[in-house]
N, CA, C and O of each residue as an XYZ file, in Angstrom:
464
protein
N       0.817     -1.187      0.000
C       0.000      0.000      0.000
C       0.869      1.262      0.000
O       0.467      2.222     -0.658
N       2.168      1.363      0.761
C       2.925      2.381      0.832
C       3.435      2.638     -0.270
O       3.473      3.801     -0.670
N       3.954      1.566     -1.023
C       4.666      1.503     -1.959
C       3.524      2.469     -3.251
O       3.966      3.341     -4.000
N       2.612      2.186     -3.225
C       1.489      2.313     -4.565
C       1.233      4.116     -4.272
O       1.050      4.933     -5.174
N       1.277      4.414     -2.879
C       1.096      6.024     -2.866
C       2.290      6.611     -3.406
O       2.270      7.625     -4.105
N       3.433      5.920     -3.056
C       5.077      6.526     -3.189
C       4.968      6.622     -5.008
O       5.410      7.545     -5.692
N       4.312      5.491     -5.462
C       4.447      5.373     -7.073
C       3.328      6.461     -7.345
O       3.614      7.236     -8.258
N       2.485      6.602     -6.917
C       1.519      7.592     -6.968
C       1.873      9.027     -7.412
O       1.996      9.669     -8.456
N       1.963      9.182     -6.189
C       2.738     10.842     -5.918
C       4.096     11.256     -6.951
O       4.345     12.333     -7.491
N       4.938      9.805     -6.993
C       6.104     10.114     -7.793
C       5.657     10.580     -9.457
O       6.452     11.136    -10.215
N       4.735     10.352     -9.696
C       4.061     10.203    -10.909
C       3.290     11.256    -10.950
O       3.453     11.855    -12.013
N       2.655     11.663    -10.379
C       2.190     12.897     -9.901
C       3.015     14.169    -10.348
O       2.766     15.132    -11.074
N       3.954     13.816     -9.705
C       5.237     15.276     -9.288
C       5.706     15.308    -10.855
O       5.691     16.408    -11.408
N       6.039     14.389    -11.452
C       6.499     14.580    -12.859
C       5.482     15.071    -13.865
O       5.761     15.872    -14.757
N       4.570     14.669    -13.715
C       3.395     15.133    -14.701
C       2.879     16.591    -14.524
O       2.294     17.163    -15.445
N       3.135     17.241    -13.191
C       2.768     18.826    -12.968
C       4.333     19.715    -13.359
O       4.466     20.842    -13.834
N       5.193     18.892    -13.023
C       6.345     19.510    -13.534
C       6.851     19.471    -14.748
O       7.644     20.317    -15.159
N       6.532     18.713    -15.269
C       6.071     18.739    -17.160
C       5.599     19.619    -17.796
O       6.046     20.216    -18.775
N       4.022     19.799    -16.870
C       2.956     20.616    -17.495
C       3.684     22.325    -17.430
O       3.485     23.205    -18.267
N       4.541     22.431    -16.195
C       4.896     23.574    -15.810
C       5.908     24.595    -16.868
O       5.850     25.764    -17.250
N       7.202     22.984    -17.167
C       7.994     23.181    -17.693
C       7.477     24.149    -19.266
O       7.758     25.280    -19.665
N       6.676     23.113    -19.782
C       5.935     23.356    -21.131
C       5.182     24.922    -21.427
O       5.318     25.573    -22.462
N       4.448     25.275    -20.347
C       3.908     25.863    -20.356
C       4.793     27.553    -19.845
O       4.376     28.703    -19.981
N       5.952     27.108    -19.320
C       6.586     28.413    -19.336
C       7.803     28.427    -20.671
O       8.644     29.306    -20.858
N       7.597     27.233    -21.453
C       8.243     27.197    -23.074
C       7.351     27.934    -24.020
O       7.782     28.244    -25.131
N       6.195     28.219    -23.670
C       5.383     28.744    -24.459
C       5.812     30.223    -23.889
O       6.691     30.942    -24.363
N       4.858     30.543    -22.595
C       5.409     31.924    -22.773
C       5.914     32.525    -23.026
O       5.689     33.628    -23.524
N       7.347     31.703    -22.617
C       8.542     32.798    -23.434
C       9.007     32.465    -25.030
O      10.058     32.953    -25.443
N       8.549     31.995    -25.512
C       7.931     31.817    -27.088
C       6.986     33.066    -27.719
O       7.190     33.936    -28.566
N       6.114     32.782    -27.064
C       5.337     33.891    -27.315
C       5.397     35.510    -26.672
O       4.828     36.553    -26.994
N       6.089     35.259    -25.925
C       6.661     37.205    -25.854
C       7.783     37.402    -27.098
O       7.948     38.222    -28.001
N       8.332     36.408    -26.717
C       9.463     36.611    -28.244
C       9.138     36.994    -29.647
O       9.806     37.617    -30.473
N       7.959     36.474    -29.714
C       7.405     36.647    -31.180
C       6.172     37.824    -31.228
O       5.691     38.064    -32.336
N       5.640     38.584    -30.005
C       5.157     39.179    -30.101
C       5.806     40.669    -30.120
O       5.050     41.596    -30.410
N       6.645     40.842    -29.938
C       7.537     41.917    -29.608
C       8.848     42.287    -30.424
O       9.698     41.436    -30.160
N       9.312     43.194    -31.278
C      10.496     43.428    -31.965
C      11.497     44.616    -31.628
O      11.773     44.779    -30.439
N      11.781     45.039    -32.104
C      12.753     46.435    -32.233
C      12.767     46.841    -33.677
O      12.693     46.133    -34.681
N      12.895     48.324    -33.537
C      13.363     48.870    -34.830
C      14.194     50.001    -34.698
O      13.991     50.989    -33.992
N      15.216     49.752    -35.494
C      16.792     50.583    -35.403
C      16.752     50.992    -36.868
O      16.043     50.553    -37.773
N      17.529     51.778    -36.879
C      18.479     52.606    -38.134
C      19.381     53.383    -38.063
O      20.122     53.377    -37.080
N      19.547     54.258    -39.100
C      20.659     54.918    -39.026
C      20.115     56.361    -39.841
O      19.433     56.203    -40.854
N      20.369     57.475    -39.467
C      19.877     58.658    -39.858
C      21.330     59.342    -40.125
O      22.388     59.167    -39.521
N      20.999     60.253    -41.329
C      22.243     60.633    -42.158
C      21.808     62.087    -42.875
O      20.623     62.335    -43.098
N      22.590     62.767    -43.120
C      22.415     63.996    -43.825
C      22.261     63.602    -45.280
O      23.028     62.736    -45.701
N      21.457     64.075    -46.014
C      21.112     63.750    -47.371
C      22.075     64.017    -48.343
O      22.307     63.124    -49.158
N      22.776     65.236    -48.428
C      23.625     65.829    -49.175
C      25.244     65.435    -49.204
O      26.119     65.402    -50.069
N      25.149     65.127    -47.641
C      27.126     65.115    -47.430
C      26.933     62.939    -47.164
O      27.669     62.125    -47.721
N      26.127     62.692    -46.499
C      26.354     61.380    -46.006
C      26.364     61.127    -44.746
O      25.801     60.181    -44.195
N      27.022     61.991    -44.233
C      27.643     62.319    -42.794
C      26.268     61.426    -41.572
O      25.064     61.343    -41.817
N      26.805     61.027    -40.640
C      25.400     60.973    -39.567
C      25.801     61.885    -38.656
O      26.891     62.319    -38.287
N      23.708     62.237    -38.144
C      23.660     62.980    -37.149
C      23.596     62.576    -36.067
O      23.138     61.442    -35.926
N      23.832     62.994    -35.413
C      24.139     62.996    -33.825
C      22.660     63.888    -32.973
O      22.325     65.039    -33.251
N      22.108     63.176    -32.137
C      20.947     64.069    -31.073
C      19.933     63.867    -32.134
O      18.997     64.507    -31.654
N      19.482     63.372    -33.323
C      18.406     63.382    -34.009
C      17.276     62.758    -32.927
O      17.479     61.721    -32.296
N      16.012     63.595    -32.819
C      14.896     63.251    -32.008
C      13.985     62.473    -32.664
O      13.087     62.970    -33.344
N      14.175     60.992    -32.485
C      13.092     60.132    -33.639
C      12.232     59.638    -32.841
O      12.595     59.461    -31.678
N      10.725     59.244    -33.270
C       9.553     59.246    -32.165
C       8.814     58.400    -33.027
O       8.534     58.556    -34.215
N       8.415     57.053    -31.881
C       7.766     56.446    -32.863
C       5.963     57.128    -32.183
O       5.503     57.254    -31.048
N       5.473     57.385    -33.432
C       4.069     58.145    -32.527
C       3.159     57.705    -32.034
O       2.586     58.180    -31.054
N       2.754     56.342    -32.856
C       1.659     55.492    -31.670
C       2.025     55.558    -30.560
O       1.533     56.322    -29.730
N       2.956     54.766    -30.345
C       3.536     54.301    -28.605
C       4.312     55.866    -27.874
O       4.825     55.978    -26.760
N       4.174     56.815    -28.842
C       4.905     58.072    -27.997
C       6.072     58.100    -27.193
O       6.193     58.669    -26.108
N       6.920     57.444    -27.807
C       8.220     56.873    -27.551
C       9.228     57.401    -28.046
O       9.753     56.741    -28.942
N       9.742     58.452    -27.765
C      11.149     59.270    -28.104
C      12.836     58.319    -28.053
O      13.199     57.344    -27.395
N      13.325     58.927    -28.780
C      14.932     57.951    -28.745
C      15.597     58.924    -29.503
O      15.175     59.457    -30.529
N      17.040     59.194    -28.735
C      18.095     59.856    -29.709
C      18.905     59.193    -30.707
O      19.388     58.158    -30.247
N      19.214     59.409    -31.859
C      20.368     59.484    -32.329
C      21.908     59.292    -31.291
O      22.279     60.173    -30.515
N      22.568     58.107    -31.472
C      24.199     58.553    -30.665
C      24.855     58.619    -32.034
O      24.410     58.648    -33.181
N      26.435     58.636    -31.347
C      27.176     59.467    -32.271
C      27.391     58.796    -33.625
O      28.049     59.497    -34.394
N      27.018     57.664    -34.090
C      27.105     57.020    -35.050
C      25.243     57.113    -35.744
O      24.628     56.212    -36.314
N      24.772     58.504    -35.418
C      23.810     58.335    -36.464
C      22.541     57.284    -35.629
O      21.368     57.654    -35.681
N      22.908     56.007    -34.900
C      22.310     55.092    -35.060
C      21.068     55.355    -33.895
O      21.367     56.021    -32.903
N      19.841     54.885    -34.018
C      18.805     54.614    -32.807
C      18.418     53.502    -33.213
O      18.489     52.882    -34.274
N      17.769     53.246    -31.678
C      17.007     51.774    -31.772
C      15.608     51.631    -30.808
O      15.808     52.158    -29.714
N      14.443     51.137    -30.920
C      13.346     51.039    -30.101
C      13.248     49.720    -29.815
O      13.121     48.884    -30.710
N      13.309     49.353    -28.300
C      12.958     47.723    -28.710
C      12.005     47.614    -27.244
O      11.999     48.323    -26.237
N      11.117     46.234    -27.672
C       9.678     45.842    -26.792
C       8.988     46.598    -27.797
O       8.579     47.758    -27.742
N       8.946     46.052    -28.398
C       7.784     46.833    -29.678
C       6.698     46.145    -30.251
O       6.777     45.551    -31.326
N       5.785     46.205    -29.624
C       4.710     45.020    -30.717
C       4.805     44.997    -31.773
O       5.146     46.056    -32.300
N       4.617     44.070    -32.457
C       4.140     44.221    -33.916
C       3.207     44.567    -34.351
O       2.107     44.619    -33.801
N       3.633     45.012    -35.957
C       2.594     46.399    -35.835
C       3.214     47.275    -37.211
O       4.249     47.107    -37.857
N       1.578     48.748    -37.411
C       2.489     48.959    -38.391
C       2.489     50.675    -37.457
O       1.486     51.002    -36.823
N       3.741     51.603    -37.520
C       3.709     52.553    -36.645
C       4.242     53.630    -38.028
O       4.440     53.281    -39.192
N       4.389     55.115    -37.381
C       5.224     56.141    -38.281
C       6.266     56.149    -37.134
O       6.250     55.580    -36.042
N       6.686     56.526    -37.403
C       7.897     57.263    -37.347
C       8.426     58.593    -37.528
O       8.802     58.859    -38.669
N       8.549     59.604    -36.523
C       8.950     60.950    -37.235
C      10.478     61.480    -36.838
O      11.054     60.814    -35.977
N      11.009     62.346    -37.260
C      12.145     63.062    -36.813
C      12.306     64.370    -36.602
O      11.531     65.135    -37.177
N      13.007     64.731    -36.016
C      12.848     66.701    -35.491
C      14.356     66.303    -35.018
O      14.773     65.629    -34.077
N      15.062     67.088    -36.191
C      16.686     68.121    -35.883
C      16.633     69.563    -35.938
O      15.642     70.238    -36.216
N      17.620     69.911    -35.689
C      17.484     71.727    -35.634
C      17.935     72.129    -37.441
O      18.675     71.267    -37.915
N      17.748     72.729    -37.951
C      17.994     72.688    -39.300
C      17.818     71.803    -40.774
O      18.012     71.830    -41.989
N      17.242     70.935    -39.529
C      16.970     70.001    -40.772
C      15.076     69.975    -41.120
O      14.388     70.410    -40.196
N      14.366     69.508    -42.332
C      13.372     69.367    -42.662
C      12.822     68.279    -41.494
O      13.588     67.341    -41.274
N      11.516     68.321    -40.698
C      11.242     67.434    -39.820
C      10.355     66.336    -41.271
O       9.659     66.712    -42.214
N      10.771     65.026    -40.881
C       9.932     64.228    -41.977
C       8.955     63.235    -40.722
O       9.225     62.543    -39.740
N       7.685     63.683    -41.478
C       6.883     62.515    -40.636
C       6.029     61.798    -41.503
O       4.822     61.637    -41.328
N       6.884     61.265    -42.694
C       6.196     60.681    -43.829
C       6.697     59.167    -43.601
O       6.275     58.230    -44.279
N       7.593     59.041    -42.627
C       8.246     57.409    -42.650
C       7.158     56.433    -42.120
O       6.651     56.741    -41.042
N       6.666     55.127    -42.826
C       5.686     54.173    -42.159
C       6.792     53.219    -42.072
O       7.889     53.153    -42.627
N       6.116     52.426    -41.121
C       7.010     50.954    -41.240
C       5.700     49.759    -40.178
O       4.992     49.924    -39.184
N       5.906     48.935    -40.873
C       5.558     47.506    -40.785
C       6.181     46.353    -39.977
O       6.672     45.588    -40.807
N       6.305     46.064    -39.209
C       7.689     45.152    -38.171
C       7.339     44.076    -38.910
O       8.362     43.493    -39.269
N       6.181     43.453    -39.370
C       6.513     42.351    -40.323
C       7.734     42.412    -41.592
O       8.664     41.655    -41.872
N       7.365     43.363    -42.035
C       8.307     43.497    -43.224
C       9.394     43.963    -43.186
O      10.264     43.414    -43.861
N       9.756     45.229    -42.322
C      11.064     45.904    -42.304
C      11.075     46.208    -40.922
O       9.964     46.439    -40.444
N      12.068     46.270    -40.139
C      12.877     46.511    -38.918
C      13.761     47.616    -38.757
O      13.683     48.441    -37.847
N      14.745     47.602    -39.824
C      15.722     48.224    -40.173
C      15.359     50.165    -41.061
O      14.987     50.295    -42.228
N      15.537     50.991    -40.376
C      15.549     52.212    -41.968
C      17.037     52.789    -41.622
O      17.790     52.793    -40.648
N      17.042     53.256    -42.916
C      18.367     54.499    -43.574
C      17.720     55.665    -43.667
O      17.081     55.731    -44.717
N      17.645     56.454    -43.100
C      16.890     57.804    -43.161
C      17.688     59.139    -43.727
O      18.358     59.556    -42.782
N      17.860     59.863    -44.734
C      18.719     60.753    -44.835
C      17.823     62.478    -44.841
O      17.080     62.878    -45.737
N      18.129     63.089    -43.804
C      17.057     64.380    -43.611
C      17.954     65.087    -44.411
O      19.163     64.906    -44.556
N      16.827     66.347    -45.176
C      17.317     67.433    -45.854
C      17.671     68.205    -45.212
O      17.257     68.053    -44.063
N      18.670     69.582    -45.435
C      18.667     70.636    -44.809
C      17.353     71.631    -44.855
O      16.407     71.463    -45.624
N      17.452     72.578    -44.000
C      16.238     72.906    -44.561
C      16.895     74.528    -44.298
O      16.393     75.376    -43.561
N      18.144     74.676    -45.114
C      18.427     76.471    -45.137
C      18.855     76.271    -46.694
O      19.203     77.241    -47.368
């Protein structure tokens, strides 16, 4: 009789710790795939050069990010999704014509005009 609870319970303990295991393989499956980043690189149109301090905003989520010194930003925990994107430098044309899609593209090259 002792023996049949011990086989019991032992059987028990593996089958909830299975279920557990599995089920926190999913979650973190599925945050992974629900969520991206999107980076680029912002550049002066004319010379090439990148800017530095460019204020890029993604506007659904109202989420600001600078430019560092290589031009580059990045947003990440991002649903998927399709968002704009805008930019505001001091002299430069503000563009808030950029869309993007996280299915399709992740990545932009952005090059702002001057605007003197």
């Amino acid at each position: 009789m002792k023996t049949s609870i011990i086989i019991l319970v032992a059987f028990l303990y593996v089958g909830v710790s299975t279920i557990k295991a599995e089920k926190e393989k999913v979650s973190t499956e599925t945050t992974t795939t629900l969520t991206t980043s999107i980076s680029g690189t912002i550049t002066d149109a004319a010379t090439g050069e990148s800017l530095v301090g460019v204020k890029v905003v993604l506007n659904e989520l109202n989420t600001t990010v600078y430019t560092d010194f290589d031009g580059n930003f990045e947003f990440t925990g991002v649903t998927n999704g399709s968002y704009t994107v805008s930019t505001d430098y001091v002299s430069y044309k503000t563009d808030e014509s950029l869309s993007i899609d996280t299915k399709k593209s992740k990545e932009l090259q952005i090059a702002l005009k001057s605007d003197m």
